[in-house]
gemmi code that builds the backbone of each chain (N, CA, C; Angstrom):
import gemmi

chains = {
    "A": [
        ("UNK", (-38.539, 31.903, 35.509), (-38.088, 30.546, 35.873), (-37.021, 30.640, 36.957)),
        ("UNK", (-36.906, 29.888, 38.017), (-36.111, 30.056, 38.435), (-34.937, 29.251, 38.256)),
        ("UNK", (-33.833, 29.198, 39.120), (-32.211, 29.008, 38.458), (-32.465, 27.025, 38.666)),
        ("UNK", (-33.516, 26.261, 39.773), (-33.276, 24.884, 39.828), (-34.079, 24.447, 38.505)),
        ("UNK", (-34.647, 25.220, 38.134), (-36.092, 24.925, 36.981), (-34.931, 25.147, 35.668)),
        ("UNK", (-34.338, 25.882, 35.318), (-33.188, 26.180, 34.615), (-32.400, 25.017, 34.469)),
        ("UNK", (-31.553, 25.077, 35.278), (-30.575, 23.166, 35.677), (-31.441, 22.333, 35.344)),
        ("UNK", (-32.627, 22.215, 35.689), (-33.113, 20.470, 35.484), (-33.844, 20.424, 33.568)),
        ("UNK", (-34.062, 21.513, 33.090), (-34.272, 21.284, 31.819), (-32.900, 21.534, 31.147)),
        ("UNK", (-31.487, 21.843, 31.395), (-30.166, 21.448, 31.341), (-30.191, 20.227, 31.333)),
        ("UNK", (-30.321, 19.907, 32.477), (-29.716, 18.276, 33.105), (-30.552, 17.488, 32.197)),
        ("UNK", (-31.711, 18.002, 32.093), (-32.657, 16.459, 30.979), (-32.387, 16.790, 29.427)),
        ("UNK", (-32.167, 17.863, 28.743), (-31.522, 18.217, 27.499), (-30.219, 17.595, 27.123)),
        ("UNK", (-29.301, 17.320, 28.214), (-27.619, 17.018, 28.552), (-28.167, 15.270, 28.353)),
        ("UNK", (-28.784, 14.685, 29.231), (-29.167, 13.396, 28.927), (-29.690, 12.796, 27.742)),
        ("UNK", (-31.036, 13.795, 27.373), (-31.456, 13.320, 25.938), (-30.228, 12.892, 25.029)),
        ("UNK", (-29.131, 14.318, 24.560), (-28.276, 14.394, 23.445), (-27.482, 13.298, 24.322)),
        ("UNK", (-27.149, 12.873, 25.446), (-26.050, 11.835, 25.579), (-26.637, 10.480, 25.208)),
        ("UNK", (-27.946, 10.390, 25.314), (-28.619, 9.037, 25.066), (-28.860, 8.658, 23.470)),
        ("UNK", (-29.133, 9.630, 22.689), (-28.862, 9.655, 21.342), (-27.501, 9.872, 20.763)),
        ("UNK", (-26.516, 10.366, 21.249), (-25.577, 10.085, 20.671), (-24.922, 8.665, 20.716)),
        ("UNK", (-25.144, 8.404, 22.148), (-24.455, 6.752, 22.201), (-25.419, 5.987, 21.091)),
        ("UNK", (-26.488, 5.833, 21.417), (-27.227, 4.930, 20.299), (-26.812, 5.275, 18.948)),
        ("UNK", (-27.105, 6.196, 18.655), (-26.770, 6.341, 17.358), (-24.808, 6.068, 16.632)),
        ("UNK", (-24.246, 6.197, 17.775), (-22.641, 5.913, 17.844), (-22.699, 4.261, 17.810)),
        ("UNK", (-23.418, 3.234, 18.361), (-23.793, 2.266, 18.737), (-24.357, 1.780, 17.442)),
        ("UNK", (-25.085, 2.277, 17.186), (-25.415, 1.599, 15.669), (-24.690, 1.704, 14.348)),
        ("UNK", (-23.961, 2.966, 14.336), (-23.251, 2.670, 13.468), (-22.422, 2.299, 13.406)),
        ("UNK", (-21.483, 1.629, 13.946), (-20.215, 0.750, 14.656), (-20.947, -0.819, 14.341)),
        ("UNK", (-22.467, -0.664, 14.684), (-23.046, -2.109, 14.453), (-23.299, -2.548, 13.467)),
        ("UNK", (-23.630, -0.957, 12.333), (-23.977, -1.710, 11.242), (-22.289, -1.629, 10.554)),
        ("UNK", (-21.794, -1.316, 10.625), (-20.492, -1.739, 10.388), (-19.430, -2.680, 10.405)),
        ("UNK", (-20.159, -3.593, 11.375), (-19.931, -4.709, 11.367), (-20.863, -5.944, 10.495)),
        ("UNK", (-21.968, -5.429, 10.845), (-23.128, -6.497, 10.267), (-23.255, -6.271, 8.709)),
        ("UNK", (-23.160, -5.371, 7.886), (-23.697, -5.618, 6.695), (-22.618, -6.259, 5.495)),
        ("UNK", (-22.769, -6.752, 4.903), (-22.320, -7.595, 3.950), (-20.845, -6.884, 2.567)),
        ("UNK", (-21.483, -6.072, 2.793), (-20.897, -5.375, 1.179), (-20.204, -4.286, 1.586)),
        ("UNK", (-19.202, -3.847, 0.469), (-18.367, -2.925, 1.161), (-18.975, -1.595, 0.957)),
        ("UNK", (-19.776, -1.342, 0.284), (-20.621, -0.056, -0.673), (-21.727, 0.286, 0.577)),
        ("UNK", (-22.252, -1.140, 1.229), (-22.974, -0.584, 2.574), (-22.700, -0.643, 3.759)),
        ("UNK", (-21.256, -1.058, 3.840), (-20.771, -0.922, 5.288), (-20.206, 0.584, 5.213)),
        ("UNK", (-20.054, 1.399, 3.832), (-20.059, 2.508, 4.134), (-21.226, 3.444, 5.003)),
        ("UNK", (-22.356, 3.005, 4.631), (-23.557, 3.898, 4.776), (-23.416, 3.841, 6.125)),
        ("UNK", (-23.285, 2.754, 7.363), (-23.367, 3.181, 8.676), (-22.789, 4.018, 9.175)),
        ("UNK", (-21.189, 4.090, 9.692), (-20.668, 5.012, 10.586), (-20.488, 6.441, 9.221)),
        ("UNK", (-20.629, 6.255, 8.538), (-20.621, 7.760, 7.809), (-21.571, 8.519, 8.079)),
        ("UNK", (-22.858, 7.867, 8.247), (-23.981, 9.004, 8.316), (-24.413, 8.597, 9.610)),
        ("UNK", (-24.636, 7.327, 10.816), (-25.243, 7.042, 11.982), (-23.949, 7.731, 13.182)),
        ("UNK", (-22.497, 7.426, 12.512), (-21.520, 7.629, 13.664), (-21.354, 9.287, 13.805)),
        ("UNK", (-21.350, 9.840, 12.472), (-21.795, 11.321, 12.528), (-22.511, 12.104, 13.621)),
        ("UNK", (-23.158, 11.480, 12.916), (-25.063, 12.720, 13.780), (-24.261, 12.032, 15.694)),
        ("UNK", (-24.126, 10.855, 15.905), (-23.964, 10.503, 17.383), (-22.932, 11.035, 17.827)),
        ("UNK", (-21.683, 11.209, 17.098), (-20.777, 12.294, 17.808), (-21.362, 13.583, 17.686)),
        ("UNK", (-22.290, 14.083, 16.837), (-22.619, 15.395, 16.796), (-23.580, 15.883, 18.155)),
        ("UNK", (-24.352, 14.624, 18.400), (-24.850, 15.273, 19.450), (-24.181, 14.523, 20.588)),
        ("UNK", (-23.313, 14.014, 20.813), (-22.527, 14.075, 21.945), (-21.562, 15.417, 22.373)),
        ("UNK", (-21.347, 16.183, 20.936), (-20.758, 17.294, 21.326), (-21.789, 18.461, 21.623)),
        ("UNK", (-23.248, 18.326, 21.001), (-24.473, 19.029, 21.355), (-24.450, 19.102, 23.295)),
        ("UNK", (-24.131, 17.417, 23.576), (-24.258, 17.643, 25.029), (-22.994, 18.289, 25.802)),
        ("UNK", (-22.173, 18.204, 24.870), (-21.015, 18.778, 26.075), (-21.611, 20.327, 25.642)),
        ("UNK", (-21.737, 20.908, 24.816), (-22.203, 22.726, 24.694), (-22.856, 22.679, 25.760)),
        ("UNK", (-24.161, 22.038, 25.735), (-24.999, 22.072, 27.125), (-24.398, 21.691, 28.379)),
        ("UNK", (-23.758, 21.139, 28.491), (-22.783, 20.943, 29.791), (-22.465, 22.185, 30.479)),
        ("UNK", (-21.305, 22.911, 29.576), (-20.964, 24.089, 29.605), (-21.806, 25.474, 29.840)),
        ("UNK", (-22.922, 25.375, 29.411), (-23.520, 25.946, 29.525), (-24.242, 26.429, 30.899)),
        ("UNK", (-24.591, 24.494, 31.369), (-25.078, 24.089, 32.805), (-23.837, 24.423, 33.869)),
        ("UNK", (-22.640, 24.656, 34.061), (-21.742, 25.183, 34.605), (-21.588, 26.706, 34.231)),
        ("UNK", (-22.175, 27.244, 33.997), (-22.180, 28.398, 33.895), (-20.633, 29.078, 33.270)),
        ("UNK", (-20.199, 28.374, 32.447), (-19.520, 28.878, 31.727), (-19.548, 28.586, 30.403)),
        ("UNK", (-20.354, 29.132, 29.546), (-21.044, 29.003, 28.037), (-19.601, 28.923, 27.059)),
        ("UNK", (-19.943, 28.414, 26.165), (-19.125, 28.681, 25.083), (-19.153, 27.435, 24.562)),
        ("UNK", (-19.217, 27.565, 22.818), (-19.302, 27.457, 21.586), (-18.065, 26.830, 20.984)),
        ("UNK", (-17.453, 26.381, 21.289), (-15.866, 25.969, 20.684), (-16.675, 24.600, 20.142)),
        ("UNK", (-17.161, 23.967, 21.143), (-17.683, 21.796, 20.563), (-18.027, 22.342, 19.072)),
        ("UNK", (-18.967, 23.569, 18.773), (-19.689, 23.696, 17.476), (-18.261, 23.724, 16.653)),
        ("UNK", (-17.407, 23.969, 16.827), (-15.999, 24.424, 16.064), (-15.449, 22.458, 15.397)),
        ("UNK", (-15.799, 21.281, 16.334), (-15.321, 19.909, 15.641), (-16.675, 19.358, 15.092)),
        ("UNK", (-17.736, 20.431, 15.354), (-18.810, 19.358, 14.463), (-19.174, 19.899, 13.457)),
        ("UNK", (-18.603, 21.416, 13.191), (-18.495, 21.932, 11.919), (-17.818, 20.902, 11.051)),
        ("UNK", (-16.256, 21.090, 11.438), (-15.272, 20.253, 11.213), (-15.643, 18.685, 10.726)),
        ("UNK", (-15.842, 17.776, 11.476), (-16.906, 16.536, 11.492), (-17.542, 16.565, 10.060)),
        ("UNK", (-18.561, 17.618, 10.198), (-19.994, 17.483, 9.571), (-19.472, 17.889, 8.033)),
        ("UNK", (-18.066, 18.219, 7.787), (-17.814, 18.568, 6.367), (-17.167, 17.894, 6.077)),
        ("UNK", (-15.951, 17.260, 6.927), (-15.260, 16.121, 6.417), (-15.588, 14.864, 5.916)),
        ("UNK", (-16.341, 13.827, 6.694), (-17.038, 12.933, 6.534), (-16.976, 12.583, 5.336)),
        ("UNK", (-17.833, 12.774, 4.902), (-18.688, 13.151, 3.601), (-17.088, 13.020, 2.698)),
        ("UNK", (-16.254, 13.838, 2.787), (-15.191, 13.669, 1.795), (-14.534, 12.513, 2.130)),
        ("UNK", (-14.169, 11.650, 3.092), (-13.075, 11.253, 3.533), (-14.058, 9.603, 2.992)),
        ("UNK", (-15.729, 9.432, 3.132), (-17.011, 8.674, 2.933), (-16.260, 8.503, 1.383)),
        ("UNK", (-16.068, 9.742, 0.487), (-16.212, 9.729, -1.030), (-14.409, 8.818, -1.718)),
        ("UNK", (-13.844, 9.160, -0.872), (-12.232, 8.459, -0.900), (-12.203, 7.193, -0.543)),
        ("UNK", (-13.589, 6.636, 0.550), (-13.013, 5.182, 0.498), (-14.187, 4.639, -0.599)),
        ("UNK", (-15.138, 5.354, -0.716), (-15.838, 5.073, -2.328), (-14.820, 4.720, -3.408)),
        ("UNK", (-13.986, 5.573, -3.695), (-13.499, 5.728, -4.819), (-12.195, 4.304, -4.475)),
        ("UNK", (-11.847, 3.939, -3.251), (-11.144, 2.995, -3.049), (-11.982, 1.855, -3.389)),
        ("UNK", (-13.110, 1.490, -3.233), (-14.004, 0.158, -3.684), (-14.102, 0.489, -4.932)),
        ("UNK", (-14.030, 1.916, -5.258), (-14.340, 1.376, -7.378), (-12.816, 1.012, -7.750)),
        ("UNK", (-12.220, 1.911, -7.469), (-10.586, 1.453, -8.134), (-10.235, -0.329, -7.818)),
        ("UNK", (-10.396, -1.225, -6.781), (-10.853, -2.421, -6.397), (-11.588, -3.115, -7.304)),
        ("UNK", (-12.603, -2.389, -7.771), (-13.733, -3.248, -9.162), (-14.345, -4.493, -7.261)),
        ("UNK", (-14.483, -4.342, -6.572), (-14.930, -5.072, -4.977), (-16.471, -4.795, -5.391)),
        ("UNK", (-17.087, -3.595, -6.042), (-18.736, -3.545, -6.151), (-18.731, -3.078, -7.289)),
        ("UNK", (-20.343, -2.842, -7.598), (-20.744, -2.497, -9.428), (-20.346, -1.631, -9.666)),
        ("UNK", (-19.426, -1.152, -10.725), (-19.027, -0.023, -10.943), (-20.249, 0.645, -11.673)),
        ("UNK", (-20.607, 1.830, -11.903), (-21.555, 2.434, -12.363), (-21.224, 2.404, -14.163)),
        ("UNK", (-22.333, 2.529, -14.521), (-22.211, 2.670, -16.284), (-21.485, 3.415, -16.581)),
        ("UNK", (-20.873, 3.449, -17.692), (-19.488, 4.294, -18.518), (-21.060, 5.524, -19.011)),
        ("UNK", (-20.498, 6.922, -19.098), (-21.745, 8.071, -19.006), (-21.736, 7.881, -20.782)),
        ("UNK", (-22.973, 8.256, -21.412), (-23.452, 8.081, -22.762), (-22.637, 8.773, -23.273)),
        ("UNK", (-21.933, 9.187, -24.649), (-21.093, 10.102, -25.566), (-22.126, 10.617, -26.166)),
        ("UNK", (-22.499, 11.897, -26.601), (-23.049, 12.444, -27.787), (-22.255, 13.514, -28.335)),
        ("UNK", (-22.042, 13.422, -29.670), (-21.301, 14.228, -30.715), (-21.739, 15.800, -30.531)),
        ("UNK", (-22.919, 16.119, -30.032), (-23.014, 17.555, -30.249), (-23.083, 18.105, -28.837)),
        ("UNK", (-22.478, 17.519, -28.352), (-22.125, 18.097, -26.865), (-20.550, 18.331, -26.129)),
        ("UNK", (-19.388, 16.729, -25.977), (-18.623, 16.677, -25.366), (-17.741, 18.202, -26.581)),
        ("UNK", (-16.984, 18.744, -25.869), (-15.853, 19.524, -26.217), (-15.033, 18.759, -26.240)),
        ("UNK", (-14.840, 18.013, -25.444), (-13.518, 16.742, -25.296), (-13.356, 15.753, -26.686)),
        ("UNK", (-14.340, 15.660, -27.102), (-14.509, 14.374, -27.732), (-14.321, 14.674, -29.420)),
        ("UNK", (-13.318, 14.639, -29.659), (-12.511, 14.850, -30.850), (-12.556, 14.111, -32.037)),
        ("UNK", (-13.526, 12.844, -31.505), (-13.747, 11.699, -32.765), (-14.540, 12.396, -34.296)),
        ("UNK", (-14.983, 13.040, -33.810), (-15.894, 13.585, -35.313), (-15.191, 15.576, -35.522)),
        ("UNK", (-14.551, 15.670, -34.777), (-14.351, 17.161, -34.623), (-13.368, 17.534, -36.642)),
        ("UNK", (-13.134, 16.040, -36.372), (-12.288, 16.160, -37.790), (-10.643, 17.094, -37.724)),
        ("UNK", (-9.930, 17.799, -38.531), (-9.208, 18.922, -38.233), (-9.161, 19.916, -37.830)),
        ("UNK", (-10.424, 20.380, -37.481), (-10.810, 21.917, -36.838), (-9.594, 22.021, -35.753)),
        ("UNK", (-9.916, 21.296, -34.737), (-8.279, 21.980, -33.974), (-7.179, 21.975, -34.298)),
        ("UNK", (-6.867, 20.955, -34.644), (-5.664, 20.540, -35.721), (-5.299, 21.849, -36.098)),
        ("UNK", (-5.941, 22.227, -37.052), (-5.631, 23.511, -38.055), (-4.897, 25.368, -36.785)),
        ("UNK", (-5.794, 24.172, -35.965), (-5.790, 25.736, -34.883), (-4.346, 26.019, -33.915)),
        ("UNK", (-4.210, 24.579, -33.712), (-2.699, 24.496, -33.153), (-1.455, 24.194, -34.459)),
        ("UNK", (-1.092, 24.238, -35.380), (-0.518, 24.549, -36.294), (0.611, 25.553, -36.642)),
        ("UNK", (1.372, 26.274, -35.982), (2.161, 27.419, -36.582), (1.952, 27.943, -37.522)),
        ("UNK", (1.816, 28.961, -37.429), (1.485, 29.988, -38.897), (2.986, 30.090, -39.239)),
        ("UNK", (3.188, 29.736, -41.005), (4.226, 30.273, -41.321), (4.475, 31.981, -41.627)),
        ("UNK", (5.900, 32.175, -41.413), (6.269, 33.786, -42.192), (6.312, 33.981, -40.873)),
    ],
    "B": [
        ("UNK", (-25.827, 10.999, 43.583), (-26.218, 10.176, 41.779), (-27.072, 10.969, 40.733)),
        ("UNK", (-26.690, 12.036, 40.243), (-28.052, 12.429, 39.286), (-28.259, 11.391, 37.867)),
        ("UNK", (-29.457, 11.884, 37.407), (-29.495, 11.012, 36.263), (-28.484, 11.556, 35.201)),
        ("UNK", (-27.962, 12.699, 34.766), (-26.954, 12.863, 34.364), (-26.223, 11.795, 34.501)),
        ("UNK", (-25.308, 11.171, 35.672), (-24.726, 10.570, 35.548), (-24.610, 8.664, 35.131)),
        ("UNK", (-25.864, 8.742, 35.341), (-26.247, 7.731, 34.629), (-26.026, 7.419, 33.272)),
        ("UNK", (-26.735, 8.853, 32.932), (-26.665, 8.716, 31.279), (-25.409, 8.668, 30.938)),
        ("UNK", (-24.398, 9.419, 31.418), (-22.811, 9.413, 31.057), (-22.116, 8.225, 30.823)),
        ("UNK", (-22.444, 7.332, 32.128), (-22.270, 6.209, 32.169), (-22.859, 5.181, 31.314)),
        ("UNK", (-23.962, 5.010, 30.779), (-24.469, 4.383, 30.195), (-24.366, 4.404, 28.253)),
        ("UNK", (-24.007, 6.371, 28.224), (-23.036, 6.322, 27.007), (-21.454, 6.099, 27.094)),
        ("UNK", (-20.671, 6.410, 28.315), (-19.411, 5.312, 27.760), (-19.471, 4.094, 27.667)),
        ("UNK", (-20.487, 3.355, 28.135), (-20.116, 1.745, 28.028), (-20.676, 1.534, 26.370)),
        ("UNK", (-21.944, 2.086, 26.033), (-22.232, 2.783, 24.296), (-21.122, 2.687, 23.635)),
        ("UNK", (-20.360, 3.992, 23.259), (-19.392, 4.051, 22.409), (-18.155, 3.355, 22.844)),
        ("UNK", (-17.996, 2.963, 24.195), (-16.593, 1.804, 24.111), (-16.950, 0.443, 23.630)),
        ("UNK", (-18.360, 0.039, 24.231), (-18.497, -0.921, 22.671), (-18.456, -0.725, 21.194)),
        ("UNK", (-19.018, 0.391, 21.059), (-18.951, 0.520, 19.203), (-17.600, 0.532, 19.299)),
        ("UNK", (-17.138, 0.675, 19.869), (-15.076, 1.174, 19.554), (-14.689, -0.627, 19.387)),
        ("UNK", (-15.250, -1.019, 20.255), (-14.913, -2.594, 20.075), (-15.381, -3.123, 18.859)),
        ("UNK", (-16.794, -2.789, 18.188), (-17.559, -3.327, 17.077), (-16.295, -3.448, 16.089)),
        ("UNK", (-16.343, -2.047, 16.045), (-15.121, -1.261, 15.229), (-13.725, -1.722, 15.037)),
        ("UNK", (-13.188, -2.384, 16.050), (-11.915, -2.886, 16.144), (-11.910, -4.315, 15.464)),
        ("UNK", (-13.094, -4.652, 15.607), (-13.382, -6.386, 15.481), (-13.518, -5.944, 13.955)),
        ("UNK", (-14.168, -4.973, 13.032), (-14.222, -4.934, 11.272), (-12.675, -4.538, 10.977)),
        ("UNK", (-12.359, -3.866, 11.852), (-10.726, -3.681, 11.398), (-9.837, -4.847, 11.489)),
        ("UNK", (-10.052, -5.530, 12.058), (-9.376, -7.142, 12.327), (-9.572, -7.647, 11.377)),
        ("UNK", (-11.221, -8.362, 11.083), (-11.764, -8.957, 10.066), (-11.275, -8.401, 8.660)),
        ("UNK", (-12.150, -7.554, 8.814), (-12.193, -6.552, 7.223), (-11.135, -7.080, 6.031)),
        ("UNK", (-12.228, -7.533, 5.124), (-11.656, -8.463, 4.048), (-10.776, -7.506, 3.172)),
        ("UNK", (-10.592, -6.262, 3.208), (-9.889, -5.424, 2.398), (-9.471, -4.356, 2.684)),
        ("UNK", (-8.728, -3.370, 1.987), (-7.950, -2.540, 2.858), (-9.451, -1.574, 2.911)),
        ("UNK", (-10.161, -1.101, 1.801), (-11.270, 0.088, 2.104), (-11.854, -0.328, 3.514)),
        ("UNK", (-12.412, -1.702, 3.489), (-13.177, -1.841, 4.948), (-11.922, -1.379, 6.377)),
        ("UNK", (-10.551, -1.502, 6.281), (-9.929, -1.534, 7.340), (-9.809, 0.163, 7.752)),
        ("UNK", (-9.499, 0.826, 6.383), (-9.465, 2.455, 6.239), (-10.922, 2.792, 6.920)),
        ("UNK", (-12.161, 2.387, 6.701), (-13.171, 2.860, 6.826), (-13.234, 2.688, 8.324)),
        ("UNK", (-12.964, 1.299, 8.809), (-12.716, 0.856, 10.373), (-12.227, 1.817, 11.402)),
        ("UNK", (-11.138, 2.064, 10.552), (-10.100, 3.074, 11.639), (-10.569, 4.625, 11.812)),
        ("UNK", (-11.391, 5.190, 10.299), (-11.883, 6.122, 10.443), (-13.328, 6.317, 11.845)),
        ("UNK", (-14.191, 5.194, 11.328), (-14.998, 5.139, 12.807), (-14.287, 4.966, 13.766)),
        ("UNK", (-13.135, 4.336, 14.067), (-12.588, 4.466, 15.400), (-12.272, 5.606, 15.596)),
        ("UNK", (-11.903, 6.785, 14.925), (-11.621, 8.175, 14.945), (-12.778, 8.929, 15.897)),
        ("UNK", (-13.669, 8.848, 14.869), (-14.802, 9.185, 15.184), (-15.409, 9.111, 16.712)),
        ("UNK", (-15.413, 8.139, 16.956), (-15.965, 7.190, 18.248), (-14.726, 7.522, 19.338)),
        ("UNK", (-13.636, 7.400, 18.883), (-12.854, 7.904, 19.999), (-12.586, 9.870, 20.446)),
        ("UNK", (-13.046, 10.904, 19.382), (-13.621, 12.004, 19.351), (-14.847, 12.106, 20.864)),
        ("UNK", (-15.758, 11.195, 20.664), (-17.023, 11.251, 20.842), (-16.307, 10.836, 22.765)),
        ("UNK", (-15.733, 9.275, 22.746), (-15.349, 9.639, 24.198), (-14.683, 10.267, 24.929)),
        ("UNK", (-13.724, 11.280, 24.238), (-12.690, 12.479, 24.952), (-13.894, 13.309, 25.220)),
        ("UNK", (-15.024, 13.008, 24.607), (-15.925, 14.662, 24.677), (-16.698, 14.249, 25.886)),
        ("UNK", (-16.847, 13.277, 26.203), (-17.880, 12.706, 27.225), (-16.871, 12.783, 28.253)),
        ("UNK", (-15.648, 12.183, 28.154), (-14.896, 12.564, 29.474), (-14.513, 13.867, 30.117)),
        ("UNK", (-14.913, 15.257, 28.623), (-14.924, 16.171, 29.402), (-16.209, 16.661, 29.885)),
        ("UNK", (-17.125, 15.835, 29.369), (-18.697, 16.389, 30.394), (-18.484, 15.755, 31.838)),
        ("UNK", (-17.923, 14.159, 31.783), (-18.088, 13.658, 33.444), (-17.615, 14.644, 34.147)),
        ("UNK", (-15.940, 15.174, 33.199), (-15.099, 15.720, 34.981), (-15.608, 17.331, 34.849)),
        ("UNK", (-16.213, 17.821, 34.002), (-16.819, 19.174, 34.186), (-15.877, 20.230, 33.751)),
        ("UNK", (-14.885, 19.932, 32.489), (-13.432, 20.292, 32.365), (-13.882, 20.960, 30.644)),
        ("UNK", (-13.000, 22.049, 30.468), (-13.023, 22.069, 28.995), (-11.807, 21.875, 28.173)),
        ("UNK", (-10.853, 21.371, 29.468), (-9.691, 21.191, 28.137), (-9.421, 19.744, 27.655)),
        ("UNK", (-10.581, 19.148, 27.386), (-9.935, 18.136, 26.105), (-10.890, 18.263, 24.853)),
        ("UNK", (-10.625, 19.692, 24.940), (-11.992, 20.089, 23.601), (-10.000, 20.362, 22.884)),
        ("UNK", (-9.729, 21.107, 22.908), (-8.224, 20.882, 22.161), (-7.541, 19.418, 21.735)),
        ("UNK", (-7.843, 18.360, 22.634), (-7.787, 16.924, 21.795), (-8.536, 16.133, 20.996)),
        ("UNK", (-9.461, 16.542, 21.175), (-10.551, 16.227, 20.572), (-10.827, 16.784, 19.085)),
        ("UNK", (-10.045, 17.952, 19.245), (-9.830, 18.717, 17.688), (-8.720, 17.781, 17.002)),
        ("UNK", (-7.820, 17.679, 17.405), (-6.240, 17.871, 16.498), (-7.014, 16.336, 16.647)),
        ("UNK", (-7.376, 15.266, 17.185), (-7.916, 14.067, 16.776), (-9.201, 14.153, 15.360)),
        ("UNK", (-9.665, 15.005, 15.474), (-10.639, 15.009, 14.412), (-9.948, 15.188, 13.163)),
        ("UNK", (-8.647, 16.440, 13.359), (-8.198, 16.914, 12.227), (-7.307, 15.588, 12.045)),
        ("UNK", (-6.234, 14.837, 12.938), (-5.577, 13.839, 12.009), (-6.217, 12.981, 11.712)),
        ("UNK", (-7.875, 12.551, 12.249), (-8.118, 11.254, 11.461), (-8.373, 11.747, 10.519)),
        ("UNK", (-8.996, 13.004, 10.264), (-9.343, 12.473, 8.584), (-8.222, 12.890, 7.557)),
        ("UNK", (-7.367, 13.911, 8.190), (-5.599, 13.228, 6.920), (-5.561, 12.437, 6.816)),
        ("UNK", (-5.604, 11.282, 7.804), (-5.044, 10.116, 7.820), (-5.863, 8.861, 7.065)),
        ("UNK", (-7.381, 9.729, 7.099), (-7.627, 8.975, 6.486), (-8.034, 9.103, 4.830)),
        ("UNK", (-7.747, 10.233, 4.424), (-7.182, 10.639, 3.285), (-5.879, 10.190, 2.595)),
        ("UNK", (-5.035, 10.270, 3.816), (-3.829, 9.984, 3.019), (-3.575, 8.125, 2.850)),
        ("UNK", (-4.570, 7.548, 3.205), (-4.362, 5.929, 3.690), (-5.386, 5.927, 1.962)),
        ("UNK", (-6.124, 6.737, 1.632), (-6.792, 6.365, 0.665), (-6.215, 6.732, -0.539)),
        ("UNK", (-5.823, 7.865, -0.567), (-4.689, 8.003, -1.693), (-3.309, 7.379, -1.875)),
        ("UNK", (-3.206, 6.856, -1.182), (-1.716, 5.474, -1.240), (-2.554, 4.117, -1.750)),
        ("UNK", (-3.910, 4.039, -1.592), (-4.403, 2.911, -2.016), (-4.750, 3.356, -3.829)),
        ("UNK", (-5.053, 4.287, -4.090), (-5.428, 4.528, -5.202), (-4.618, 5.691, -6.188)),
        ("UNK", (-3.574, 5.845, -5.681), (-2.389, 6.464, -6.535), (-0.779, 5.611, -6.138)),
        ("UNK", (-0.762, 4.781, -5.231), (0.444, 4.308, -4.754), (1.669, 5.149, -4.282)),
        ("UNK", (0.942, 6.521, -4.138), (1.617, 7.817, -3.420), (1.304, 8.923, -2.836)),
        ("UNK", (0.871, 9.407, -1.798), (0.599, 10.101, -1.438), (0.485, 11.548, -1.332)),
        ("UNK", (1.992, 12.370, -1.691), (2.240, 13.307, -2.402), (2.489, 13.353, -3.569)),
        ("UNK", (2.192, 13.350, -4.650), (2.766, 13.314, -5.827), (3.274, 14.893, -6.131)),
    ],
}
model = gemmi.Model(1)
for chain_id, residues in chains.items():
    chain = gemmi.Chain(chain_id)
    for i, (resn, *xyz) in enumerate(residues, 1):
        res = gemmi.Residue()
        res.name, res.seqid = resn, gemmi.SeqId(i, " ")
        for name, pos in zip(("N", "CA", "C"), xyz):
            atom = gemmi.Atom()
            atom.name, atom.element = name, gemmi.Element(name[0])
            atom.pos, atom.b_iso = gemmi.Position(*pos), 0.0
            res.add_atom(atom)
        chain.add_residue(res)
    model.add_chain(chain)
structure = gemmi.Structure()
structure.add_model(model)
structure.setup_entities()
């Protein structure tokens, strides 16, 4: 291949990821505005604003690349990005349940021959166990 | 003019609107989760145009702002969520 045949599948790779990242940056900003509930105005920019910064930083690697000076650092904030999210997504979750703002999920079933925790039928068995031995 | 630059152009005017979408739920936003969640996409989205401004000028140093922006939004937006749901941040 030669080096202009090189650049121009650069240059159209660099465009693709810039044209999908805006859209996809674009929609989730949109549905972030548009949907109703607070449980699904999470779902847009958590998972649409993601992936569109991810491949906006896909295009700057290729940028770099197309200047002939390569390097890998962009992969270093979409590592970053691509793990945070997701936690930072689960904290403002846990801010709409503490709110009671959406359905809170069912209280989880109890069964006696399972929880360790659950001390209602355990009777004195621990009791006896935390106790001081005299002498 | 390459088409490169088109596309560049055609994704900042992209994400400086979502940045606007974004500003307008943070305004609105009937509660603090929607305003936390707001500001976090503005994080995000403002990440995304430091990175595009370093493809226009052909530069790699605002890959270093673009980090320490990634890393304080999401303290920040950690720590905006744990003041909502412990009323303290460090305990």
């Amino acid at each position: 291949m030669t080096p202009e045949t090189v650049t121009l599948i650069l240059d159209i790779a660099i465009t693709i990821s810039l044209v999908v990242g805006a859209v996809f940056t674009l929609v989730g900003s949109f549905g972030l505005l548009k949907l109703d509930d607070a449980m699904k105005r999470l779902h847009a920019p958590t998972k649409a604003s993601t992936l569109g910064v991810g491949a906006l930083l896909l295009a700057s690697i290729l940028g770099a690349f197309a200047r002939d000076e390569p390097s890998l650092q962009e992969a270093l904030i979409m590592a970053f990005l691509f793990v945070t999210a997701p936690i930072s997504a689960q904290f403002i979750c846990k801010v709409n349940l503490h709110r009671r703002s959406c359905m809170t999920p069912p209280e989880p079933s109890s069964d006696s021959t399972w929880a360790t925790l659950d001390t209602a039928d355990a009777g004195d068995a621990p009791a006896q166990h935390l106790t001081p031995e005299k002498g | 003019m390459s088409f490169v630059d088109y596309a560049i152009y055609g994704a900042f005017g992209a994400v400086s609107l979502a940045q606007l979408l974004a500003m307008v739920r943070l305004i609105l936003g009937p509660h603090t989760a929607d305003r936390i969640l707001a500001l976090d996409t503005m994080t995000v989205n403002a990440i995304g145009l430091i990175v595009m401004l370093g493809i226009s000028q052909g530069t790699q140093i605002y890959f270093e702002a673009a980090l320490i922006v990634a890393m304080l939004g999401f303290v920040s937006t950690v720590a905006y969520c744990r003041f909502v749901l412990r009323g303290d941040i460090i305990e």
